[in-house]
Backbone atoms as SQL, in Angstrom:
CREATE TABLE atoms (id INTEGER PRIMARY KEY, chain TEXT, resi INTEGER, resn TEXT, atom TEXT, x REAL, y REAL, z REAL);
INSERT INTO atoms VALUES
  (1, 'A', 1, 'UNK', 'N', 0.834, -1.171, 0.000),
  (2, 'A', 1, 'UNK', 'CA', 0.000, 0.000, 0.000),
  (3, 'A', 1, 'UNK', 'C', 0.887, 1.245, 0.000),
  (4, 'A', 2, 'UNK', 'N', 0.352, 2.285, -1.151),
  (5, 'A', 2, 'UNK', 'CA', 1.018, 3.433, -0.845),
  (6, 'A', 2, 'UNK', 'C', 0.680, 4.687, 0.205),
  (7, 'A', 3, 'UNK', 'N', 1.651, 5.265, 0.639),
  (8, 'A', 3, 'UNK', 'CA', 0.985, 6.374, 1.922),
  (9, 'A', 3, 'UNK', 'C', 1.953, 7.252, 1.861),
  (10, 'A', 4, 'UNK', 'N', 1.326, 8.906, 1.670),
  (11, 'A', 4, 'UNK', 'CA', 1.856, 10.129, 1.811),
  (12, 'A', 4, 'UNK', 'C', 2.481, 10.265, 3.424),
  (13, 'A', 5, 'UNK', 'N', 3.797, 10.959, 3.395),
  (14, 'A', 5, 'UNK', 'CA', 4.540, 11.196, 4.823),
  (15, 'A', 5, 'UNK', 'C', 5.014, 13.084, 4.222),
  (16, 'A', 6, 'UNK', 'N', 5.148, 13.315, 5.172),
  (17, 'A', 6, 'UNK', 'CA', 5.767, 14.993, 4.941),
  (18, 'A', 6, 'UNK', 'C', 6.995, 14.972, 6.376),
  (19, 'A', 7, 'UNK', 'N', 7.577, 15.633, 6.057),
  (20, 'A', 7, 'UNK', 'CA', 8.633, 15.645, 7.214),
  (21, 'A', 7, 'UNK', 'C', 8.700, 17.415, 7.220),
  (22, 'A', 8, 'UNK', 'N', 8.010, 18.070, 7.939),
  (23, 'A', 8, 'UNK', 'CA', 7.736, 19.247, 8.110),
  (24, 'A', 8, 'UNK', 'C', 8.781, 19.609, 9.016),
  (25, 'A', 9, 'UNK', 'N', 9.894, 19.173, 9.390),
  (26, 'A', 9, 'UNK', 'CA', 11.431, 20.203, 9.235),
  (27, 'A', 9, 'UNK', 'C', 11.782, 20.604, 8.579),
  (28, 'A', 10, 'UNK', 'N', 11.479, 20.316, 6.900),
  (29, 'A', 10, 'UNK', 'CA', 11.980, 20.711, 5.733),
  (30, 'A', 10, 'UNK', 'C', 11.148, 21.092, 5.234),
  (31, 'A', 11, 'UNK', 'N', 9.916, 21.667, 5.390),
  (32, 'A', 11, 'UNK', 'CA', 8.585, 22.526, 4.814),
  (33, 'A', 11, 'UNK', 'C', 8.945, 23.833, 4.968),
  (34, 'A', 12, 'UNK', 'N', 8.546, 24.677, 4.484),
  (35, 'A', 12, 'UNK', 'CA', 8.884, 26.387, 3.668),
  (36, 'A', 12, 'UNK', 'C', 7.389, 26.779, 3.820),
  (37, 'A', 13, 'UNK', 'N', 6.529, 26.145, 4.034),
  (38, 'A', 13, 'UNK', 'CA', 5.193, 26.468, 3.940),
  (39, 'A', 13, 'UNK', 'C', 4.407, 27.423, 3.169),
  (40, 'A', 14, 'UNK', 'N', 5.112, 27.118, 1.504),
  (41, 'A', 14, 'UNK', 'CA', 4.576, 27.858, 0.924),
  (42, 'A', 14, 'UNK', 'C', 3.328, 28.042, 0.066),
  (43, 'A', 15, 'UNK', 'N', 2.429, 26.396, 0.665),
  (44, 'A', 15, 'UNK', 'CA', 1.067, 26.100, 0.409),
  (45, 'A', 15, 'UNK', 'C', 1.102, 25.537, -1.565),
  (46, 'A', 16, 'UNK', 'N', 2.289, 24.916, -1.725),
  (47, 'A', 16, 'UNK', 'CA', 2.014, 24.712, -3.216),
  (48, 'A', 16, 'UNK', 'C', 1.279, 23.137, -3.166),
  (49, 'A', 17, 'UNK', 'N', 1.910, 22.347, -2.180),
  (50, 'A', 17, 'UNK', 'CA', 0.908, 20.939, -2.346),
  (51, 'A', 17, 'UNK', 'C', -0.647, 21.413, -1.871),
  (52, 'A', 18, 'UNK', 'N', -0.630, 21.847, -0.939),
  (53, 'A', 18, 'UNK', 'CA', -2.005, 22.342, -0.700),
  (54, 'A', 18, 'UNK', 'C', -2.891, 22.716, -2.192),
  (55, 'A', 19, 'UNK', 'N', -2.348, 23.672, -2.697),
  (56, 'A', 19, 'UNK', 'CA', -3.198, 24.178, -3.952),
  (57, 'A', 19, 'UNK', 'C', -3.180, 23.440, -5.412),
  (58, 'A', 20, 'UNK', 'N', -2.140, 21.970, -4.950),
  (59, 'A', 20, 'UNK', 'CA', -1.799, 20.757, -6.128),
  (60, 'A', 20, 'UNK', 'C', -2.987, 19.710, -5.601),
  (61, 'A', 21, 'UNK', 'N', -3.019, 19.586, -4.318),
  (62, 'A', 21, 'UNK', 'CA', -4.196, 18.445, -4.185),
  (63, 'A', 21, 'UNK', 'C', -4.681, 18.869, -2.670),
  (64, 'A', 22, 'UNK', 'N', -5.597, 19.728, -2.568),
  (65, 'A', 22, 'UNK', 'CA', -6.123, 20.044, -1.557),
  (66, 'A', 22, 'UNK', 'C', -7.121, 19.301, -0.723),
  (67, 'A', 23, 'UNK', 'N', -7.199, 17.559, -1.460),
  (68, 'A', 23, 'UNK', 'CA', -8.313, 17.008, -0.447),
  (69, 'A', 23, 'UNK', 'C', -6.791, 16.003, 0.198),
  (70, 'A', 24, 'UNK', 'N', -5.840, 15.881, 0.002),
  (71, 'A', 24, 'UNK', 'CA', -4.470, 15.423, 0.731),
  (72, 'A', 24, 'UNK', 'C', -3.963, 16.376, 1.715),
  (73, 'A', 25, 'UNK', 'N', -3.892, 17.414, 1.242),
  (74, 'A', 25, 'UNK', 'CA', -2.948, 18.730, 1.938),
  (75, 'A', 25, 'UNK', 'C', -3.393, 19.573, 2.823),
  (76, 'A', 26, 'UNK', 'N', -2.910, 20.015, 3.741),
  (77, 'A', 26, 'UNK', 'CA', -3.362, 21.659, 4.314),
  (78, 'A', 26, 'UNK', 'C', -2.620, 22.116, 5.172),
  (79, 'A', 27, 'UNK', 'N', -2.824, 22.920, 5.747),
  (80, 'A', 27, 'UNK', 'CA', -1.197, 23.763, 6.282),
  (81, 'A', 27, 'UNK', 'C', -1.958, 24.513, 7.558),
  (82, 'A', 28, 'UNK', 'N', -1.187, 24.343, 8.642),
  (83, 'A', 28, 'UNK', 'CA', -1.369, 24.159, 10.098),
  (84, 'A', 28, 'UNK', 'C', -1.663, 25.830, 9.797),
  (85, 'A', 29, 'UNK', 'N', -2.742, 26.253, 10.990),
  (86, 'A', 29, 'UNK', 'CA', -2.898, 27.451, 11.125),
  (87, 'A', 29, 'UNK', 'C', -1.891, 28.491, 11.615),
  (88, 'A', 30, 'UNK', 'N', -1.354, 27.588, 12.543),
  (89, 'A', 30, 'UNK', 'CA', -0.468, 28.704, 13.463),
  (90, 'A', 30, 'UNK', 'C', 1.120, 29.008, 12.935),
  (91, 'A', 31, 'UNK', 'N', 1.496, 27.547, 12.113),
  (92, 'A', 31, 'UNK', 'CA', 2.943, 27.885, 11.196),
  (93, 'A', 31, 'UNK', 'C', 2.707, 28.098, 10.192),
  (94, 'A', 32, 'UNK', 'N', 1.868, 27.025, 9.212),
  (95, 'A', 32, 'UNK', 'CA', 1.684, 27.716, 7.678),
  (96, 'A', 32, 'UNK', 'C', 2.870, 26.285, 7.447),
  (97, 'A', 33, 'UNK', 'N', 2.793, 25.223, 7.845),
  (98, 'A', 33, 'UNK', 'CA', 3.981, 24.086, 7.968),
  (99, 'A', 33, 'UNK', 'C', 2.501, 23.134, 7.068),
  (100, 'A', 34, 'UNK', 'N', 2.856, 22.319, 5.903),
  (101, 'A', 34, 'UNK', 'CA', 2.177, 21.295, 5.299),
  (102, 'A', 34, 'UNK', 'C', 1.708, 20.186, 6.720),
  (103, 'A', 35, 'UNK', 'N', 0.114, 20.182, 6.566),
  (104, 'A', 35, 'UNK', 'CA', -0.280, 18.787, 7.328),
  (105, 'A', 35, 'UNK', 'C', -0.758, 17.632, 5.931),
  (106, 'A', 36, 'UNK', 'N', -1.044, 16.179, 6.315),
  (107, 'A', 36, 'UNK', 'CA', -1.351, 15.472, 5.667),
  (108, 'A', 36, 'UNK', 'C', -2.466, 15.353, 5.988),
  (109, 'A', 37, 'UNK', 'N', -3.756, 15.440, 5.404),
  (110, 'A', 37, 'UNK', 'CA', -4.626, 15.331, 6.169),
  (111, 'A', 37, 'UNK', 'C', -5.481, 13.494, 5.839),
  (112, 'A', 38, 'UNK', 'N', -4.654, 13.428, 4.472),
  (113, 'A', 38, 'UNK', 'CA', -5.067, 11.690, 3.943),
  (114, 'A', 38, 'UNK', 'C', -3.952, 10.824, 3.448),
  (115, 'A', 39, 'UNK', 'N', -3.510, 10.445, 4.450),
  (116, 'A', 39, 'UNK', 'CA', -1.615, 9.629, 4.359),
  (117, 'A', 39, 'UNK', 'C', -2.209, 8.523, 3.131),
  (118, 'A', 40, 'UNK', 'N', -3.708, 8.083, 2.623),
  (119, 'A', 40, 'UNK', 'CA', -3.888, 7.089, 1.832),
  (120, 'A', 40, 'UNK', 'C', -4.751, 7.519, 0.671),
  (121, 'A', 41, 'UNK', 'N', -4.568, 8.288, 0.088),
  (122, 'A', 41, 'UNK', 'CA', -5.268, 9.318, -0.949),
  (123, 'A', 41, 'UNK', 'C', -6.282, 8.082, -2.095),
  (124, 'A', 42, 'UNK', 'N', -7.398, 8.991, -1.862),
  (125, 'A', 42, 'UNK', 'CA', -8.368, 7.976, -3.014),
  (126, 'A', 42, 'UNK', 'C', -7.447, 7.450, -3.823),
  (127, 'A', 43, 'UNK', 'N', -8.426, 6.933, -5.106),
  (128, 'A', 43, 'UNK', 'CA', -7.571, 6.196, -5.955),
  (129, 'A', 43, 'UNK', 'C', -7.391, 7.550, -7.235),
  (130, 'A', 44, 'UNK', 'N', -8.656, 8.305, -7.256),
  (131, 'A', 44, 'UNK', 'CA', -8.807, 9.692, -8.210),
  (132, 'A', 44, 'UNK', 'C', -7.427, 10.473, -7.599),
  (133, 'A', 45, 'UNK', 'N', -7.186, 10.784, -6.944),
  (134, 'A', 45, 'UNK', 'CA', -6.060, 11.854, -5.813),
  (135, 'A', 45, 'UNK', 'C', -4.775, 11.677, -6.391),
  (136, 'A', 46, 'UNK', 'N', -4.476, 10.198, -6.920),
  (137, 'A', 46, 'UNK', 'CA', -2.578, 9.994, -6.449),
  (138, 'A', 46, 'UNK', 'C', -2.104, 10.762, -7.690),
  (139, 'A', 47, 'UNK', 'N', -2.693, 11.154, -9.023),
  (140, 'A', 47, 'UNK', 'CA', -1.912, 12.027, -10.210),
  (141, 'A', 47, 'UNK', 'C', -1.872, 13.359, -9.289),
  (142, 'A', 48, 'UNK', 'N', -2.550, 14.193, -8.483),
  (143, 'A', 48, 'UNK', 'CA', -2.452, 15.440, -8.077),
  (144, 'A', 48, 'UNK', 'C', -1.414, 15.358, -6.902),
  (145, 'A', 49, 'UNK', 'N', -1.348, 14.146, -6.063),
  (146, 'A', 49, 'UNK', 'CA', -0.535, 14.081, -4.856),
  (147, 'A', 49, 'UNK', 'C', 1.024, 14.073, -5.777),
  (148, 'A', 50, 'UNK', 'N', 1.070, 12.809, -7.020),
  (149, 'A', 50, 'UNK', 'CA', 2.152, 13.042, -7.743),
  (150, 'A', 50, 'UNK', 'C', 2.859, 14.169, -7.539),
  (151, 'A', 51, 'UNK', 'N', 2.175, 15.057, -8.210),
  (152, 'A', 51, 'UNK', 'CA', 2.748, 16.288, -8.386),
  (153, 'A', 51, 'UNK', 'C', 3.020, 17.252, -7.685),
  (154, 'A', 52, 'UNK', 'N', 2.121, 17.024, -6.434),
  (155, 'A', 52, 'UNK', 'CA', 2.749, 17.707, -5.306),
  (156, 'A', 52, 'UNK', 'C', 3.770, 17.406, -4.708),
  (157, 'A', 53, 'UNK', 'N', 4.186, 16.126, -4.434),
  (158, 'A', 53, 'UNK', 'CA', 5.404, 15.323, -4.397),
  (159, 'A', 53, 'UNK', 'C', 6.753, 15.951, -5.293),
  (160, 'A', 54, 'UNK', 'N', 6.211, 15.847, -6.557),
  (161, 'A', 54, 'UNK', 'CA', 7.315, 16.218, -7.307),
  (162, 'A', 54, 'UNK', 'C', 7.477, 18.239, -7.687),
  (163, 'A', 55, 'UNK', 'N', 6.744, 18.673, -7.149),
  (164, 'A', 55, 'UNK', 'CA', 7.308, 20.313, -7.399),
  (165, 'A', 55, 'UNK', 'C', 7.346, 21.029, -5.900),
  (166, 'A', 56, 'UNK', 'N', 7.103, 19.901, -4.792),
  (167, 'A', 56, 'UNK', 'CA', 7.564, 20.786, -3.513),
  (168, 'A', 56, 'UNK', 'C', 9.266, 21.270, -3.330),
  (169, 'A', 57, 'UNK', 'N', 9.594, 22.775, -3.675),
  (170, 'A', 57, 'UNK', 'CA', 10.722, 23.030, -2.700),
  (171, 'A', 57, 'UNK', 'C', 11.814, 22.910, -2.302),
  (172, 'A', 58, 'UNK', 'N', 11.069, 22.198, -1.459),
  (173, 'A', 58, 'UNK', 'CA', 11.862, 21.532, -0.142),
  (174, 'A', 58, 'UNK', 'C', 12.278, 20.134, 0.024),
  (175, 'A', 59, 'UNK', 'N', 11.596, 19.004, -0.529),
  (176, 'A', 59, 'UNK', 'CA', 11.599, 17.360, -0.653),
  (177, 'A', 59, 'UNK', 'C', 10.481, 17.364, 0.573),
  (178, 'A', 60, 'UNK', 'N', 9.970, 17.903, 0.678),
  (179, 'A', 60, 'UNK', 'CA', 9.578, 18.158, 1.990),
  (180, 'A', 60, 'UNK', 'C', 8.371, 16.319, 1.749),
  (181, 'A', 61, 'UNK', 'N', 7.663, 16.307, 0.909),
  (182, 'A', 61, 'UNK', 'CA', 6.797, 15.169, 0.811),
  (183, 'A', 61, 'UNK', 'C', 7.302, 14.165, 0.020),
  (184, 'A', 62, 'UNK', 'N', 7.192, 12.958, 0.725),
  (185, 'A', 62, 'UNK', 'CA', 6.922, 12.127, -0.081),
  (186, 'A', 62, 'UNK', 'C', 6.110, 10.530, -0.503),
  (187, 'A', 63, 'UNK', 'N', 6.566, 9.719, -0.976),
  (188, 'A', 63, 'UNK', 'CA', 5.568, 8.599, -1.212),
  (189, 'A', 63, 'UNK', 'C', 5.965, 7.221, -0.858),
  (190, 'A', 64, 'UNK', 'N', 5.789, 6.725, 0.440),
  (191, 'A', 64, 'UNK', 'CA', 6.199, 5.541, 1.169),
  (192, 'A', 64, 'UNK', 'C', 5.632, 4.124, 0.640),
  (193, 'A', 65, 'UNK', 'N', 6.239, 2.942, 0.479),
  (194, 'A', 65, 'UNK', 'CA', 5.455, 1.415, 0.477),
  (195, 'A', 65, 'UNK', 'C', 5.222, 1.046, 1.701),
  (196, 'A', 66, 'UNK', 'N', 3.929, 0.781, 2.720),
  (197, 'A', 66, 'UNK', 'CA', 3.917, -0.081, 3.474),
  (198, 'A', 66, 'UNK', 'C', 3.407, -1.123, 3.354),
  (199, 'A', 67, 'UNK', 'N', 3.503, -2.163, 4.503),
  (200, 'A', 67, 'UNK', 'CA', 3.153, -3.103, 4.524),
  (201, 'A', 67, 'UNK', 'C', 1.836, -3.355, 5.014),
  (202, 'A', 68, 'UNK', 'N', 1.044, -2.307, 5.387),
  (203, 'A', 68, 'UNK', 'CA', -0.397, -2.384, 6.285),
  (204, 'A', 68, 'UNK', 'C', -1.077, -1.482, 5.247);
């Protein structure tokens, strides 16, 4: 199974995954730091998460294999 992780030490919080796939993304009120809000994105979602993945920044997100 695939699952979105962000490591928000390295977030800039400049809201670009947010506005690439906003039913995955959103950004904490008080820093403006990327939250995940769906670590397992529909099956419609993963071309927009793609790309949020691939034009953040920072490396700040990315796309894990687990086993659960």
């Amino acid at each position: 199974m695939k699952k979105v992780v962000a490591d928000t030490t390295k977030c800039l919080g400049n809201g670009l995954c947010v506005m690439t796939a906003p039913r995955v993304f959103t950004q904490n009120e008080d820093d403006g730091l990327v939250q995940v809000i769906r670590p397992v994105p529909e099956a419609g979602d993963w071309e927009a998460v793609e790309r949020a993945v691939n034009s953040c920044p920072s490396g700040t997100l990315c796309i894990v294999e687990t086993d659960a």
